[in-house]
N, C-alpha and C positions, 0 to 999 in steps of 0.2 A: 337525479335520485341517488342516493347513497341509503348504503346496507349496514345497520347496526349490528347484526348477528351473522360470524360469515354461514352460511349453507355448506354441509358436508358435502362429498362426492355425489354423483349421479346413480343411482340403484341402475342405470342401465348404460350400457356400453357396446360399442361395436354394430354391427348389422348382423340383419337376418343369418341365419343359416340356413345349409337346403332341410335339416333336418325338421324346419318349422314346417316344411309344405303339409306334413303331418295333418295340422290345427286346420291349413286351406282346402283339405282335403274333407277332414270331416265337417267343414262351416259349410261346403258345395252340399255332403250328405243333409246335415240340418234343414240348410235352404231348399233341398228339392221334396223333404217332407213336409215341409212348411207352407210350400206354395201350392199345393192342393187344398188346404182350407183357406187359401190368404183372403181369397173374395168374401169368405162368409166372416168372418173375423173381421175384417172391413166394415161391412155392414150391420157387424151386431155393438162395432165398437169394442169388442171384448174378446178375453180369451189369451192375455198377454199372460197372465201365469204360467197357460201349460203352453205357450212359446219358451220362457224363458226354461221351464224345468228339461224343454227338450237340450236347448244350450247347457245348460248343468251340466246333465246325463253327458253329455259328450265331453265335459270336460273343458268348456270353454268361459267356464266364468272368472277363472283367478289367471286369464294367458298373461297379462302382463304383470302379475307378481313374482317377482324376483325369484330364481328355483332356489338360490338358497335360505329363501324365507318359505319354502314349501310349495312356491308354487309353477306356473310352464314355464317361467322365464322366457315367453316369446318376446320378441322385440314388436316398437311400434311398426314396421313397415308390414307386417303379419297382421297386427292388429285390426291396421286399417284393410286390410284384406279380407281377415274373415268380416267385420261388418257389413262390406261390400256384401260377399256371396249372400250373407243374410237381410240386405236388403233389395237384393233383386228379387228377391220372392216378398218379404212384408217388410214394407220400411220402416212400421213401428218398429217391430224388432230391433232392426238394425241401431235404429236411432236412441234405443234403451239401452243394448249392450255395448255401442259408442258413448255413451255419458257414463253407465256404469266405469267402463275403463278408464277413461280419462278424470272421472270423481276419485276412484281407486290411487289412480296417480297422484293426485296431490298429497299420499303418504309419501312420496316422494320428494314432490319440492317443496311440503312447508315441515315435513318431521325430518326426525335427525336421533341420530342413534339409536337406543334401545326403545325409544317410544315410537319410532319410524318400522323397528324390526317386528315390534310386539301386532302394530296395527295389521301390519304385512301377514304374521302368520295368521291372526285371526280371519282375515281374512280368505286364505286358503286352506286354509283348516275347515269353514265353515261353508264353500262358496258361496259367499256373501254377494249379489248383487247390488249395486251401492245407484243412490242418486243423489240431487243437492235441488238444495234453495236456496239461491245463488242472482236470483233475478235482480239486475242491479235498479230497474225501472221501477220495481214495486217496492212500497216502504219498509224503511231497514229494520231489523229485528230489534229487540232489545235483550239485553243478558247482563242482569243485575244479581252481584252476589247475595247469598244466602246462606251464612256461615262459611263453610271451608269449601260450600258448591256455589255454582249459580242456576237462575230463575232466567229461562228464555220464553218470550213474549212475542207474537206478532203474526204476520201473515203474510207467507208469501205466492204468489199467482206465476202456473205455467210450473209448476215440480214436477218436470218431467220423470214419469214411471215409479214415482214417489211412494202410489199406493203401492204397488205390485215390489217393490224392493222391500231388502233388509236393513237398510241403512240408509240415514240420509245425511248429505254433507251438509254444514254449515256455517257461517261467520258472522263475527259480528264484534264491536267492540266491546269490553266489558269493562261495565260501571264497577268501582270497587274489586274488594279481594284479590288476589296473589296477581292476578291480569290488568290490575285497572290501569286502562286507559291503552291495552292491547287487543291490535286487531286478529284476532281467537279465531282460528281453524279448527273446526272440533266437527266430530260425527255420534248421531245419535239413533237408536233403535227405532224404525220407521212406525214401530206400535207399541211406542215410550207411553205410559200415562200420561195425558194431555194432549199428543200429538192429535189431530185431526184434521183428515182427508175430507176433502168438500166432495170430491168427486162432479164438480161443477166443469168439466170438460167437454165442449160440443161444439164441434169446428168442421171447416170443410172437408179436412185430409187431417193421419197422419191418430185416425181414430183410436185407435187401438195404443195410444203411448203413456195412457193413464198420466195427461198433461193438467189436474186439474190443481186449484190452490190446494196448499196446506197451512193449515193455523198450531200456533205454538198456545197452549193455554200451562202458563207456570209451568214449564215440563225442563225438569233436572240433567245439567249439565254438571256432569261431576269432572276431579284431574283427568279421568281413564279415559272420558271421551273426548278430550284435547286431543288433537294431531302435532300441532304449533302454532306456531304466530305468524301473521305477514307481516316480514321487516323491508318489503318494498326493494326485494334482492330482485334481479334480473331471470336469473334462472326459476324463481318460484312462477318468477307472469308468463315463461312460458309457454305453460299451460293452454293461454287462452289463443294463442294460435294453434295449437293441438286441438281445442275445438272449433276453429274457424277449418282445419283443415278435413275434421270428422264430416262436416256440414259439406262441402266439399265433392269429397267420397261418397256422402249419402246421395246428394243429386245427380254424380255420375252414375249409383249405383239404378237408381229410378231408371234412367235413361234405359242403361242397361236392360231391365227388367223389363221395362214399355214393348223395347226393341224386339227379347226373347217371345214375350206373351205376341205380341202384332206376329212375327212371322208365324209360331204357329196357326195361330186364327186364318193366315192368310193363304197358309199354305191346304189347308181345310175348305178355302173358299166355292164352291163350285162354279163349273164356267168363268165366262167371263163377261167384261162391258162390252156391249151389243156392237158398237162401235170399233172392239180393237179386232186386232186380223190374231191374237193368240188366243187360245181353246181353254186356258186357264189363268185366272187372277196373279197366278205365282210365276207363269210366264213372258205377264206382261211388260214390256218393255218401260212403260211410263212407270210401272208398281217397283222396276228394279231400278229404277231412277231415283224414284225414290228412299227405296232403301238405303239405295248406296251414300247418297249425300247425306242420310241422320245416323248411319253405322259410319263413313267417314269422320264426322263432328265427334260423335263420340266417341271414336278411336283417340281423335287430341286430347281431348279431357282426359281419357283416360294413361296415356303416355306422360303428362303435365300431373298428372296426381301420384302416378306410381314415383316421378320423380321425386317430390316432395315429399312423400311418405319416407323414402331411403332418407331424404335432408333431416328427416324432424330426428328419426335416430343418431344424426348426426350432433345438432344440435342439443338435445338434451343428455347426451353422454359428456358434455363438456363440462355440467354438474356445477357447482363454484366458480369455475373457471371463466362462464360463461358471463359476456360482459352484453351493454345496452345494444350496442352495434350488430352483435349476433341475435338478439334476439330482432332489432328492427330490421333483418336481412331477411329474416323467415316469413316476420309478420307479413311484409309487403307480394314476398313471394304466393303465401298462403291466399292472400287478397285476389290476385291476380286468378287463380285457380278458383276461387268462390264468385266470382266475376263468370266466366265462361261455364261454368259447373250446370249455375245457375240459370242461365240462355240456354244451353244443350238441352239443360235436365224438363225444361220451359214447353221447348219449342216439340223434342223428340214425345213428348210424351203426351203431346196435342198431334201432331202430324201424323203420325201412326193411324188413325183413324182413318184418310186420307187412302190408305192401303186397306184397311182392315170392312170397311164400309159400314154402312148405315146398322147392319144386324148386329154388328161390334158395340152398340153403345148401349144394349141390353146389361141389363144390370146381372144378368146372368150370368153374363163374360167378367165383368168387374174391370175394362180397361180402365176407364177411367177413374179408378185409383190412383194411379200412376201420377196423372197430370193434377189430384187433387192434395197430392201427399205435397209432391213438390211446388207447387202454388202455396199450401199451408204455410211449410216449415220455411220454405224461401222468402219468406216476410218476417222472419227470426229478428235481422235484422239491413236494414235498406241497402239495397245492393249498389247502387247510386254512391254514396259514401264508400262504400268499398272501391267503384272506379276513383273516386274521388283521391283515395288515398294512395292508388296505386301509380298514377298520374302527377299529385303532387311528391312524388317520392321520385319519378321520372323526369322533370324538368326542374326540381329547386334542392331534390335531398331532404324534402322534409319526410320527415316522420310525424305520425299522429299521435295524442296522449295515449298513455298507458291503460289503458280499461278493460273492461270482462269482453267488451266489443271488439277488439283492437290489438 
């Protein structure tokens, strides 16, 4: 692949600072207000707005725009941090203000200059939370000019938190006018005339992410809502390891969460099995056997993820710079991580029960959230080809094509 337009510098640079812990500090506060309604919000499917306003209010919607475009300037290794904290408690959430951010970012790698800086403030000017329809499986839009605008058409399934945002990302080639025959990065007002939310979302897990189609009915795409063009530069595809590593983070975050809610329950337990020689559930020798072996797993994942999260700051600070080879070192890395994430996020958030017992499955309690979030979203896409690619990359050097998956 070769790049017709070079890409300017990277809007971010360097790593964390301690000064971020700030944003992880009040993401812990968010998530422990959060996780007292999270079972009813679960169950009602709803109620992702006053999650996200509580995010707002603290300040956590514009963290990864640039501070000198107005906004926290936190780096991605933060990023994925505060998601974490907020998806130990509701992993919708999480999984809304991880696309949000990562949607936000492609002012980064497809804009450039004043029209990169302008989207940037507005955004933090407004806290805008952003989403996309981006789904590459479902059929492509269309954007046919209409004088010195164009006319976008079509429909696409799975816009996560679509309805509930301010903004939605989108692409697509456009027929005619100043663009024809370029592939257009543009974002458009979530309740543009024309825009419509099906609200057709009803899944096992993962309720509450306002995941339903959106259709385009002739709804106006003006210059203003360009961001750029994809010229098939290395540094723009970035991105899609940055959501391969969101995904990641979210099912370590699960695990996490399973782990927090089951101890307490279990620590709650009265007595114990008729059979053991200890006087309570929490002191049982088999119940800490178990703990130990799904808070060990998850301690990897989570060592394996904090690493990568520092690398992706790495990687995307390289901005222009950044050639194929860097980015196919990440993507394989990231793989490998969505590979184990995925088992841990699997296994801990089934097993738990195991400790927690038979009154645990009360819908009361809401564990089984946990195991239905990450069953949902871990069918994003086949984890199977994820080994696949991480193995072929281990024995021959291959790397896999370029894609939204990939």
């Amino acid at each position: 692949m070769t790049s017709t337009t070079p890409i300017t510098a990277s809007p971010w640079t360097g790593r964390a600072q301690e000064t971020e812990q700030q944003w992880l500090r009040l993401a812990a506060e968010v998530a422990a207000e959060l996780n007292e309604g999270a079972a009813d919000r679960d169950r009602a499917g709803a109620g992702l707005e006053e999650a996200l306003a509580l995010v707002r209010a603290a300040g956590l919607a514009d963290l990864i725009v640039p501070a000198e475009h107005g906004g926290r300037g936190a780096h991605w290794e933060t990023a994925f941090g505060v998601l974490r904290h907020l998806a130990q408690a509701d992993a919708s959430l999480g999984l809304v203000v991880g696309y949000s951010y990562l949607n936000q970012a492609c002012i980064g790698f497809y804009g450039e200059g004043e029209r990169r800086a302008a989207w940037f403030r507005r955004t933090a000017e407004r806290r805008w939370f952003w989403s996309d329809s981006l789904n590459p499986v479902s059929p492509d839009l269309r954007l046919t000019a209409d004088g010195q605008a164009y006319r976008l058409t079509g429909r696409k399934r799975f816009a996560t938190g679509a309805s509930a945002a301010d903004v939605i990302l989108a692409s697509a080639v456009a027929e005619g006018g100043a663009y024809d025959g370029q592939a257009l990065v543009f974002a458009i007002d979530a309740r543009r005339d024309g825009v419509r939310h099906l609200d057709d979302w009803d899944h096992l897990g993962m309720r509450a992410t306002a995941s339903g189609s959106v259709e385009y009915h002739d709804v106006l795409v003006t210059d203003e809502d360009v961001i750029g063009t994809d010229t098939g530069h290395p540094f723009s595809s970035i991105v899609t390891p940055g959501v391969q590593l969101l995904f990641g983070n979210l099912y370590l975050a699960v695990a996490q969460g399973a782990l927090a809610t089951a101890r307490t329950v279990t620590r709650a337990r009265q007595n114990a099995w008729f059979l053991s020689a200890a006087d309570r559930y929490a002191d049982d020798p088999l119940v800490h056997r178990l703990f130990g072996e799904l808070v060990a797993r998850t301690a990897a994942v989570e060592a394996l993820a904090d690493r990568l999260n520092r690398r992706y700051d790495d990687v995307v600070a390289l901005g222009h710079a950044a050639t194929w080879e860097d980015r196919a070192r990440i993507e394989v890395e990231v793989a490998a991580l969505k590979v184990v994430a995925t088992e841990v996020g699997l296994e801990v958030s089934a097993r738990v029960f195991e400790a927690t017992g038979a009154s645990a499955t009360s819908n009361r309690v809401g564990l089984d959230r946990f195991w239905r979030d990450v069953r949902t979203h871990s069918l994003h896409d086949p984890v199977d080809y994820k080994k696949v690619e991480v193995g072929a990359h281990f024995l021959n050097g291959t790397v896999q094509p370029v894609s939204l998956y990939t």
